[in-house]
N, C-alpha and C positions, 0 to 999 in steps of 0.2 A: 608622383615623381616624374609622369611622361617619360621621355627615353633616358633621362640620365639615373644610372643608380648609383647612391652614396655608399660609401665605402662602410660607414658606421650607419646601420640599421637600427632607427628608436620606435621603439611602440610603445603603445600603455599598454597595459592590462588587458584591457578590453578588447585589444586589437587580434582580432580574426585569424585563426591558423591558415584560413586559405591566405589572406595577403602575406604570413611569415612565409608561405611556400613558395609565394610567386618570387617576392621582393629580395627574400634573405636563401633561401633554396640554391638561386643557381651558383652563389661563388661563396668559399670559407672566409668570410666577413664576423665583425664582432656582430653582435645582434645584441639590443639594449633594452630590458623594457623597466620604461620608467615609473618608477615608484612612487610618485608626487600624489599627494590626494588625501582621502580621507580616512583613515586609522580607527581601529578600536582604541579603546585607551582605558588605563584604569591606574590608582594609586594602591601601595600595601606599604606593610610597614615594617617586611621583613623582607628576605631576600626569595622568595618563596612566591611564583607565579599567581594570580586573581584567582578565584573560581570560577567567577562569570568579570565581566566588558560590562560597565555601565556606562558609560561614555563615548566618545566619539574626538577625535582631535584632526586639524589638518597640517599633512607635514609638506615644506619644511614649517615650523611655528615653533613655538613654545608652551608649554606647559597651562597657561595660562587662556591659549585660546582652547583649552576643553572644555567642551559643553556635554551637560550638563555643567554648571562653574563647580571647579575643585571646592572642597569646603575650608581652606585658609586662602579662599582667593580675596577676602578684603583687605587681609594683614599682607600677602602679599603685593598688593598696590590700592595703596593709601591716599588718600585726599585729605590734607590735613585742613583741619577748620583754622590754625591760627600757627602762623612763621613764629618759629623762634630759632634764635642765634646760634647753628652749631658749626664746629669745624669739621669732624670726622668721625666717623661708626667703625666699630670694630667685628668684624664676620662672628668673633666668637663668640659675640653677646646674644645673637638672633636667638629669638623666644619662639621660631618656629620648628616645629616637629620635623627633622629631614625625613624625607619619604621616597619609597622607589617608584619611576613612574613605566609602565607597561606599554608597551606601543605593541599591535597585534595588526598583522592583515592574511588573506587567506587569498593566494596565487593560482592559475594555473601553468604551469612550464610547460609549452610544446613538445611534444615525445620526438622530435623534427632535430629536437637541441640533444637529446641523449649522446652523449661523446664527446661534445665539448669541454672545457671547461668553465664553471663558475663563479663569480665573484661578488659579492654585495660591496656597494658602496655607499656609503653614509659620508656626505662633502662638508659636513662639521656637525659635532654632538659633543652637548655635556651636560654634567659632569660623569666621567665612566662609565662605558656604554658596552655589554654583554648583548651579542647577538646570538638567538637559538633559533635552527630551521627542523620543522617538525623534531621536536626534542632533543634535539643535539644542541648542544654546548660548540658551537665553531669559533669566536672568540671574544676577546674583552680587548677595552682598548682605553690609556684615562687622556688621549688627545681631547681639548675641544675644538681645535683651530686649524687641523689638517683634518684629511681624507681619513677614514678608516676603510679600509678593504681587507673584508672576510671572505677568504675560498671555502664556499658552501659548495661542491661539488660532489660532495660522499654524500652530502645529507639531502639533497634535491630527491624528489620522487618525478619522474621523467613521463610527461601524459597524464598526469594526475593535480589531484588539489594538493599544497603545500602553505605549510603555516611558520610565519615567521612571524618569531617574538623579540621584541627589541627591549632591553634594560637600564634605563637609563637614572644614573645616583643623583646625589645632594651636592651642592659644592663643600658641605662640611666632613666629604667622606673623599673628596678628592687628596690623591696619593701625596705624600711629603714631595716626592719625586717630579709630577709633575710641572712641568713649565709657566709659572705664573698665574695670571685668575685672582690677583688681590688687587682692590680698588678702596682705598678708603673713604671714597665719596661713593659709594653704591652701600643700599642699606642688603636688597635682595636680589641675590643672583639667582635667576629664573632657569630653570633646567630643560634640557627638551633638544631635538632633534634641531637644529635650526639653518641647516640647507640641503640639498636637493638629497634625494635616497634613489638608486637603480642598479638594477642587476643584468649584468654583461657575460655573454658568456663568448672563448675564443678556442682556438686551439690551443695545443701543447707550451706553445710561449705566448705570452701577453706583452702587450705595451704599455708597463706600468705607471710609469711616467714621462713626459717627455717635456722638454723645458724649449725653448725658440729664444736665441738670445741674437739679438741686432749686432750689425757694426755696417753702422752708416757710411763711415769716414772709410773703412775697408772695401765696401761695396760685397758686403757679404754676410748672413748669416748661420749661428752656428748650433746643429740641432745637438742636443743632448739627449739622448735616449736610457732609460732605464729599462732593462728587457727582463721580466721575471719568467723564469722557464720552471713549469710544471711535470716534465720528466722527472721520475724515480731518481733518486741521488745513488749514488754506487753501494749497493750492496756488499757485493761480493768482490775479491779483489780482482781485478783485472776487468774489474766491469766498466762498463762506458761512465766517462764523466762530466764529455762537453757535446755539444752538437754544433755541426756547421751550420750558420743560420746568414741571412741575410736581412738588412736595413734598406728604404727606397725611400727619402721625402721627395716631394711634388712641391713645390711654391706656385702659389697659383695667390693674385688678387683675388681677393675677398667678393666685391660686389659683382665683376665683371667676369671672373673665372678662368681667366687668363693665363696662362703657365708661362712662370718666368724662366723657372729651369726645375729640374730635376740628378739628385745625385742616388748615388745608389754602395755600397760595403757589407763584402763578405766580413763577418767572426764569428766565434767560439762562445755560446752560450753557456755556462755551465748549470750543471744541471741543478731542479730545486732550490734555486737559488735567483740571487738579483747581478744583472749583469750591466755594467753602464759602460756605453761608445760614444763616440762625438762624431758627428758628419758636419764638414764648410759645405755650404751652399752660396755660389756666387747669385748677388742680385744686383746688377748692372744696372744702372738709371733707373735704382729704386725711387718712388715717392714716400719722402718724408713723413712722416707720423709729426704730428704738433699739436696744440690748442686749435692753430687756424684749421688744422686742416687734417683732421685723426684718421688719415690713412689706413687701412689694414691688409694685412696679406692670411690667407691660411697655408698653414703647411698640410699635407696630408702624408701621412705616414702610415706604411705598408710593412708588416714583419714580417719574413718566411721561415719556418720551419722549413733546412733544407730549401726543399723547392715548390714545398707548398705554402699557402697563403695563411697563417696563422690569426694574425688581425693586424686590427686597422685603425686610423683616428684620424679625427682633424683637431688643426690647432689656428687660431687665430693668434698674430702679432702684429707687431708695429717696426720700422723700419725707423729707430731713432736713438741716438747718442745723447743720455744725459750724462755729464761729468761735473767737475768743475776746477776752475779757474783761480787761482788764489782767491778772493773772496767770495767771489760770486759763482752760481750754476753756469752750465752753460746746456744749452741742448740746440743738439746738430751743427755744433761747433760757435754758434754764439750766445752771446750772455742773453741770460733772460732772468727778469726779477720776477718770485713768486708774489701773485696776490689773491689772498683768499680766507680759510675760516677751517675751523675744527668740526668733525662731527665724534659726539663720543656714543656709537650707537648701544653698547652696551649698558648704559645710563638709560637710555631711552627704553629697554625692552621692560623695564620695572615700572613705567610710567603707562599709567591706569588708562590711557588714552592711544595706549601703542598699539594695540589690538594686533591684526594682519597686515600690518600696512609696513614692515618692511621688506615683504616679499610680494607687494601690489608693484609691476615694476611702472606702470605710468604715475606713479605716486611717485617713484624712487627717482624715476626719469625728471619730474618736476625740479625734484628737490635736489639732483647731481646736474642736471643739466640748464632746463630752462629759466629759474633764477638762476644761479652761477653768473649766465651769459650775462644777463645783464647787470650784474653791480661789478662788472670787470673783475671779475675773478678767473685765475687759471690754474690756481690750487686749493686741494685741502689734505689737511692732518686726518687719516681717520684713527681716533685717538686711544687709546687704554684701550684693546681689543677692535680685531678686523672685521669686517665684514661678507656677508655670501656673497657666492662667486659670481650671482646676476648684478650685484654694484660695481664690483669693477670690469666687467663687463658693458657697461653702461658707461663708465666714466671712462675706456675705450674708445666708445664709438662716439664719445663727447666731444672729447680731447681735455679731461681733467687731469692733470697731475697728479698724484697724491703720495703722500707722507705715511707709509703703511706700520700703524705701530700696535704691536704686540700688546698684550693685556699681562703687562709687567711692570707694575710702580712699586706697591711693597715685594721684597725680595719671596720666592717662595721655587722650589725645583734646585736637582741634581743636576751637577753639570752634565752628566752623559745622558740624560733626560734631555734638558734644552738644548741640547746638541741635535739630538734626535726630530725632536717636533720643531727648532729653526731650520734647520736642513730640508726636513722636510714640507715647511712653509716655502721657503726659495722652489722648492723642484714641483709646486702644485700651483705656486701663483705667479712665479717667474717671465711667466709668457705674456700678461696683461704687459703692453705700454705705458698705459697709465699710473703703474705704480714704479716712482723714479727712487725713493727714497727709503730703504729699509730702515725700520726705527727702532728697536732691538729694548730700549729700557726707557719710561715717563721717570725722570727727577728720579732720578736714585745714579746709585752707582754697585758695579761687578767686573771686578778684576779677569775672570773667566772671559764672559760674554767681550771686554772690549779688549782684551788682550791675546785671545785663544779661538775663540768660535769667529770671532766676524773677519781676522784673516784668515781663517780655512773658508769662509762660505765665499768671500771674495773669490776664491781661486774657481766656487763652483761658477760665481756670476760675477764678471769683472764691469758688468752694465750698470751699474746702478751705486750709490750714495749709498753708506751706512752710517746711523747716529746712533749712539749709547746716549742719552738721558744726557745728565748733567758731568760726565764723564768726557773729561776734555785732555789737553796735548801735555797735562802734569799728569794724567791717569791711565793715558793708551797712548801706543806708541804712533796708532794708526789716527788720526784726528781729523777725519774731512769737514768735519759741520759741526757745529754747537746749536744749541738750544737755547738760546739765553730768555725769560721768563719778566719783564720787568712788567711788574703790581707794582703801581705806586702807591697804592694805597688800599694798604691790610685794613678787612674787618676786621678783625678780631683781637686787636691790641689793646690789651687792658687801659680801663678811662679813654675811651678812644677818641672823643670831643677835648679831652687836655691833647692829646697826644698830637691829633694834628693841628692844635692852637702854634703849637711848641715846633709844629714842624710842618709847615703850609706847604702844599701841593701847588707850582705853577702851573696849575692846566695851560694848556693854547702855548705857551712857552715852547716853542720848536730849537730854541737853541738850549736846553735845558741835558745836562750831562750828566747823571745818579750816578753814583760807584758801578752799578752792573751794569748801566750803557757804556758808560768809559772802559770797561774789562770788555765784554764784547766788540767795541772798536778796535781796542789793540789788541786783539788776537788773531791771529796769523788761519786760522780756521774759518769757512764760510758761516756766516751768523744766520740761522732762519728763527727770527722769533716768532713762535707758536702758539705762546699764550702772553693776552694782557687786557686790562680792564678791571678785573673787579669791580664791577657794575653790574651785577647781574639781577635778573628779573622773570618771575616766573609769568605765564602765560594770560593769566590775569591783571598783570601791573601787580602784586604784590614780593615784595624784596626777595629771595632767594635766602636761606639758612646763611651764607657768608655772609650777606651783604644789609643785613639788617640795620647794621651800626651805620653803613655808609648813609643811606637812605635819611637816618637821623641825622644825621650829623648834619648834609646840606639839606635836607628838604622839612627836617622838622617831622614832627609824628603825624600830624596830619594832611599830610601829601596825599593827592591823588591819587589814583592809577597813571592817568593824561601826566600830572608832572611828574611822577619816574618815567615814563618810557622816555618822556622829554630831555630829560636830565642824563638818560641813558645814551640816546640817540646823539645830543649833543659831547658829550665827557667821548665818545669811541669816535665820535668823527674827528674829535681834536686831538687825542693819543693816535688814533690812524695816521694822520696827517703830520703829528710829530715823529714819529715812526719812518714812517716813508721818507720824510725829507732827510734822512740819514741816510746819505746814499751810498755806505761800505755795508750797508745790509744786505745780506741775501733776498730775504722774502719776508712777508712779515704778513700773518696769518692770526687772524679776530678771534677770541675765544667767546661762545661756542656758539654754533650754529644749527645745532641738534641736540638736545639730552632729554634727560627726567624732567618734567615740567614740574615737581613737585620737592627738587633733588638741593643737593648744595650747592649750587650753580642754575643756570636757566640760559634757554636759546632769545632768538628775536622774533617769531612768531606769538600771534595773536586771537586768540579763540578756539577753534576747533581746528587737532592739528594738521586731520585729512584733509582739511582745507589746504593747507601750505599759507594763510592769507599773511604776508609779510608786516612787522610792525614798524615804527618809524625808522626806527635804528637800519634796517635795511633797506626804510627807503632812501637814509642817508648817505648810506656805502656807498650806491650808486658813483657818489659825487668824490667821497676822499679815495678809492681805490681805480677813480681811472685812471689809466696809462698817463696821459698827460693832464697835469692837475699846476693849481696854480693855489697856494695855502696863504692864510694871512699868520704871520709870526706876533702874535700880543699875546699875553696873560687874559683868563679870561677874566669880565668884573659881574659877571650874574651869579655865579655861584662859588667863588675863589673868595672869603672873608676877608683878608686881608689889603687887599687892594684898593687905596684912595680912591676915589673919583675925580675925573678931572676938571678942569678951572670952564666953562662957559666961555663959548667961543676963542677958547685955545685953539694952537696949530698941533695937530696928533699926527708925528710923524714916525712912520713903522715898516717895516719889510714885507714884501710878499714875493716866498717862495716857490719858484716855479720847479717841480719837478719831472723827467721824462722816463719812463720805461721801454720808448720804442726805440729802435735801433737808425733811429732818423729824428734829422732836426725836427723840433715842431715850432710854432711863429704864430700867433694872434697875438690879441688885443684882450686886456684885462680891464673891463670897468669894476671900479669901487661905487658901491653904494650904501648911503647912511640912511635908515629908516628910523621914523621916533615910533611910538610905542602902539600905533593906530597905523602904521605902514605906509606914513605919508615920506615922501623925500624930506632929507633933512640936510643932504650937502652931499659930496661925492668929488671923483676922479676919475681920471684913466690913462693905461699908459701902456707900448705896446712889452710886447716880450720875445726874446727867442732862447731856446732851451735847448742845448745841444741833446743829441744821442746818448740816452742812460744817463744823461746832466743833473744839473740841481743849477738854477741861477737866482740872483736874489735882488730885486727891483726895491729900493725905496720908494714909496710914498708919502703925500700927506696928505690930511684932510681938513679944512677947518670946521672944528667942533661947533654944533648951534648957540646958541645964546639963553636956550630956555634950559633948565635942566629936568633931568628926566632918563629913561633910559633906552638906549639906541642899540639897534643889531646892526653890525656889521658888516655890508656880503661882499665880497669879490669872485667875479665870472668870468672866468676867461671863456673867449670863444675861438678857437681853432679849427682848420679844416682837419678831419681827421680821416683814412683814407676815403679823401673824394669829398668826404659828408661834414655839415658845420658842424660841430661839439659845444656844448656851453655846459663849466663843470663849476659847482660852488662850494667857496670856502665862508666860512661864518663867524663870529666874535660879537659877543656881548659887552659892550662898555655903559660905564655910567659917567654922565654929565652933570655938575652939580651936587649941594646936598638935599640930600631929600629920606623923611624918614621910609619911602618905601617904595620902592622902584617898579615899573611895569614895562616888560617888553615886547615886543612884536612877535608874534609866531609866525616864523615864517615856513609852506609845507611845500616838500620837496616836490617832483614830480612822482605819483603812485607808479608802482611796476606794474607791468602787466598780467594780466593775468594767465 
């Protein structure tokens, strides 16, 4: 540490009592030793402790990386030899034995700590989770998406070995009461400790929570403190029941160390109990937290018992206003459109290829950060259930947006239950920047949640965006954002080849209005669509359980791998780009970009998935999710059945849409080009463009069609300086020329991401 000593003192295990004596000795500081590593572990099938540990597990994980393998670990992640058509599974059908799983490890406590106080923290576990320290029962908890903290204090043995056993249930045993955990696209919910575990010890009062909530515009932020005090509660009457205590945050920049300012309030603790104050902290000529530029500050927060030093923490935040503006977000006072994709990480921990890898953080780092960067993205939904606290962490110091939504689609939990564990979600992850958007309910609706609980949490955090699901301004009085969902095109509609005869899909059509884009236009609420496609495709090129019918329907049974991802890649570039060009949208977010590789849905990656190796589809994004893009407006004629072919050196005259996300004009030059089915030139144009600030503008062109027929790709490029640098960004369209019993067209491949 050289001369500076940190206020929060972490060791492992293994860390040396001489260095606790050097390091943690001289001042009453929290002292932390962290709990991360490798476990005993064992299954039973009652509630009644192992006799012996055969196994070994690493936390934080899940259940699934113990080794020796559990013996239902095939049934719990499947590889299925052959897709078939399904919509939904229902939890209660699982044909698997619910089992309790055993986490064991054996500590020693420095006799240095005898007098402090204790706490175990477990930063997310499920389903209901019993912690025992050397045989004591200290408590149960049926969270899986907040903190659990146990005061193990009476049960510590102080200089000596100590053993804690950790109990962890089924989700078929999880409480009526608790807050949600139903997915009807997950077959198995995988149980297990799944982020970080460590035991802190402080004085007489703790700092149990503490929240950092920005105000840019104010030049100030504001600490929220929750102080749990460990004195005796009153006894006897006339006995003490509060204590004079004191609060001190520090603002200090993050990488540089800087002290902006410092405040400091006396109050009244009360005893055995949870105490919550508020401290303003001016910060004058703060820097901005953004995408460009994910600024961070920490607070460091000091408690005194009285006038001694009780403990201590640090906190990291951001210095940023997101709100919004009648339709649109804004952050730090202007509009900014989200562009980005879903991750649904709890889909993924079922999939047989998840192993360790969402607590490998240069894997996470890959996958939140460095793709991101480049296909222009500056959001994501993380969807049906959140993630450990080292992802948004991460998408932090990124500068990722995200859409933090709870693991609540089918209805399930007591209001004063989801009172409890959303509250307590706000006061544990509230301090991330990165998370702009609280997302409370997936496609459902709850009178409670959007009528009762999300203006009480409002008042705890006035910083931040709250969406109910499908729950809009006829269902909640409170309505900042909707959700709007538009699938144009359902698998799973009975005769599904009549169905869409009867009801042709305009792909490429950007001027194209469905009933639910038209209700999302006129609504008075910021629109962020979060899901669309129905294209999906599992990691092999084989259909995904939805989307089997789709797959038939244009490509025929005997399609490729190469032409689904093609057909994929193509269909989301043109729905992107119809999307986008609707510019009363908020943001508009690609579904998915992470799941079950084996599940009812599928991501865009390609083979092995510790690789990260992107497959077309995202080498395409690149192109329809930049800031400034330039789209061609036609129906598509490669895969859209209904659509004539045109006359042989005909004039094809058509629009190309320019759209802008940046908060400044942008101005290039659009070339058109026609390629025949060998990628030779076969006619073209060009023409310039200027796009206002957050614009949409709409150029005519034409082209004359060739003379042979056959069938032609499309492209138009725009090239623009973009800060400083040239940009060349394409849009695509397949038409045919002539009749012909059977058309062939040019593939044309994007530029690969980097690696």
């Amino acid at each position: 540490m050289g001369k500076k000593v940190s206020l929060w003192c972490v060791v492992t295990v293994a860390a040396s009592l001489a260095a606790f004596g050097a390091v943690c000795g001289a001042v009453e500081l929290r002292y932390t030793m962290n709990l991360n590593g490798r476990w005993e572990f064992e299954q039973t099938k009652t509630a009644f402790p192992p006799e012996r540990f055969s196994r070994t597990i690493p936390v934080p994980g899940l259940i699934g990386l113990a080794r020796p393998k559990l013996g239902d670990y095939d049934k719990l992640f499947r590889r299925p030899e052959a897709v078939e058509h399904t919509e939904q599974y229902d939890l209660l059908e699982s044909k698997l034995e619910p089992k309790y799983n055993w986490y064991r490890r054996e500590i020693k406590v420095p006799k240095g700590l005898d007098g402090r106080e204790a706490v175990l923290t477990i930063l997310k576990s499920k389903y209901v989770t019993t912690v025992y320290v050397n045989g004591i029962d200290v408590g149960t908890s049926m969270a899986c998406y907040t903190p659990i903290d146990v005061v193990v204090t009476g049960a510590l043995k102080f200089g000596k070995g100590n053993e804690i056993l950790i109990r962890v249930g089924d989700r078929l045993w999880l409480p009526s009461a608790a807050a949600g955990s139903t997915d009807k696209e997950k077959v198995n919910y995988i149980s297990g400790i799944w982020d970080d575990v460590y035991l802190s010890f402080t004085g007489k009062q703790r700092l149990h929570r503490v929240l950092m909530l920005p105000d840019a515009k104010g030049r100030k932020a504001t600490a929220k403190v929750l102080v749990r005090s460990f004195h005796s509660a009153q006894t006897l009457y006339g006995g003490q029941m509060q204590d004079v205590s004191k609060i001190e945050v520090t603002v200090k920049e993050k990488k540089s160390g800087k002290v902006v300012k410092a405040v400091g309030r006396q109050f009244s603790a009360k005893r055995d109990n949870l105490t919550q104050i508020a401290l303003k902290i001016p910060v004058v000529g703060a820097h901005l937290w953004s995408p460009d530029e994910p600024f961070l500050y920490t607070a460091e927060v000091k408690l005194y018992d009285g006038q001694k030093l009780s403990d201590s923490t640090e906190v990291n935040f951001g210095m940023r206003d997101f709100g919004r503006n009648g339709k649109h977000f804004t952050l730090n006072g202007r509009k900014i459109l989200l562009r980005g994709t879903n991750i649904t990480l709890h889909r993924f921990f079922e999939d047989p290829d998840c192993q360790g890898l969402p607590w490998d953080r240069e894997w996470v780092t890959r996958l939140l950060h460095e793709i991101p960067k480049q296909l222009n993205w500056n959001a994501m939904r993380v969807c049906v259930g959140i993630a450990p606290k080292m992802w948004y962490d991460i998408a932090d110091e990124s500068g990722l947006l995200l859409q933090n939504e709870w693991l609540y689609w089918q209805t399930h939990g007591w209001d004063e239950e989801i009172k409890r564990e959303y509250t307590d979600w706000v006061w544990a992850d509230g301090s991330h920047p990165s998370i702009a958007i609280w997302d409370a309910i997936n496609e459902n609706w709850d009178s409670y949640i959007g009528n009762v609980l999300i203006p009480e949490l409002k008042e705890l955090d006035p910083t931040r965006i709250w969406d109910a699901g499908y729950m809009t301004s006829s269902d909640m009085a409170l309505d900042e954002m909707d959700e709007p969902h538009p699938y144009m095109v359902w698998g799973g509609k009975e005769n599904f080849a009549k169905y869409m005869n009867a009801h042709p899909y305009p792909l490429g059509d950007l001027q194209y209005r469905p009933e639910r884009l038209r209700t999302a236009i006129g609504s008075s609420a910021a629109q962020l669509v979060n899901e669309y496609g129905w294209i999906w495709l599992w990691r092999d090129g084989r259909p995904a359980k939805l989307t089997v019918n789709n797959y038939g329907y244009y490509l025929g049974a005997g399609a490729t791998a190469q032409q689904r991802r093609r057909l994929q890649a193509y269909w989301l570039q043109c729905q992107t780009e119809w999307l986008r060009s609707e510019r009363s949208l908020a943001g508009v977010l690609a579904f998915c970009y992470l799941t079950n590789n084996y599940g009812f849905t599928g991501d865009w990656f390609v083979g092995d998935i510790a690789d990260l190796q992107p497959g077309p589809t995202l080498e395409w994004f690149s192109n329809c999710f930049a800031p400034a893009a330039v789209f061609i407006d036609l129906v598509d004629e490669r895969y859209t059945k209904y659509v004539k072919p045109h006359r042989p050196g005909e004039e094809l005259t058509f629009n190309l849409v320019g759209v802008n996300d940046y908060g400044r004009e942008v101005a290039g030059e659009v070339v058109v080009r026609l390629l025949d089915e060998l990628g030779r030139p076969a006619g073209g144009t060009s023409a310039p463009i200027v796009i206002d600030a957050y614009g949409r503008r709409v150029v005519p062109v034409s082209v004359k069609l060739p003379g042979q027929a056959g069938g032609y790709l499309l492209l138009a490029e725009l090239t623009a300086q973009i800060n400083r640098q040239p940009s060349t960004v394409i849009s695509r369209r397949y038409i045919k020329v002539g009749e012909q019993d059977k058309y062939r067209f040019y593939e044309y491949e994007p530029e690969p991401l980097e690696d």
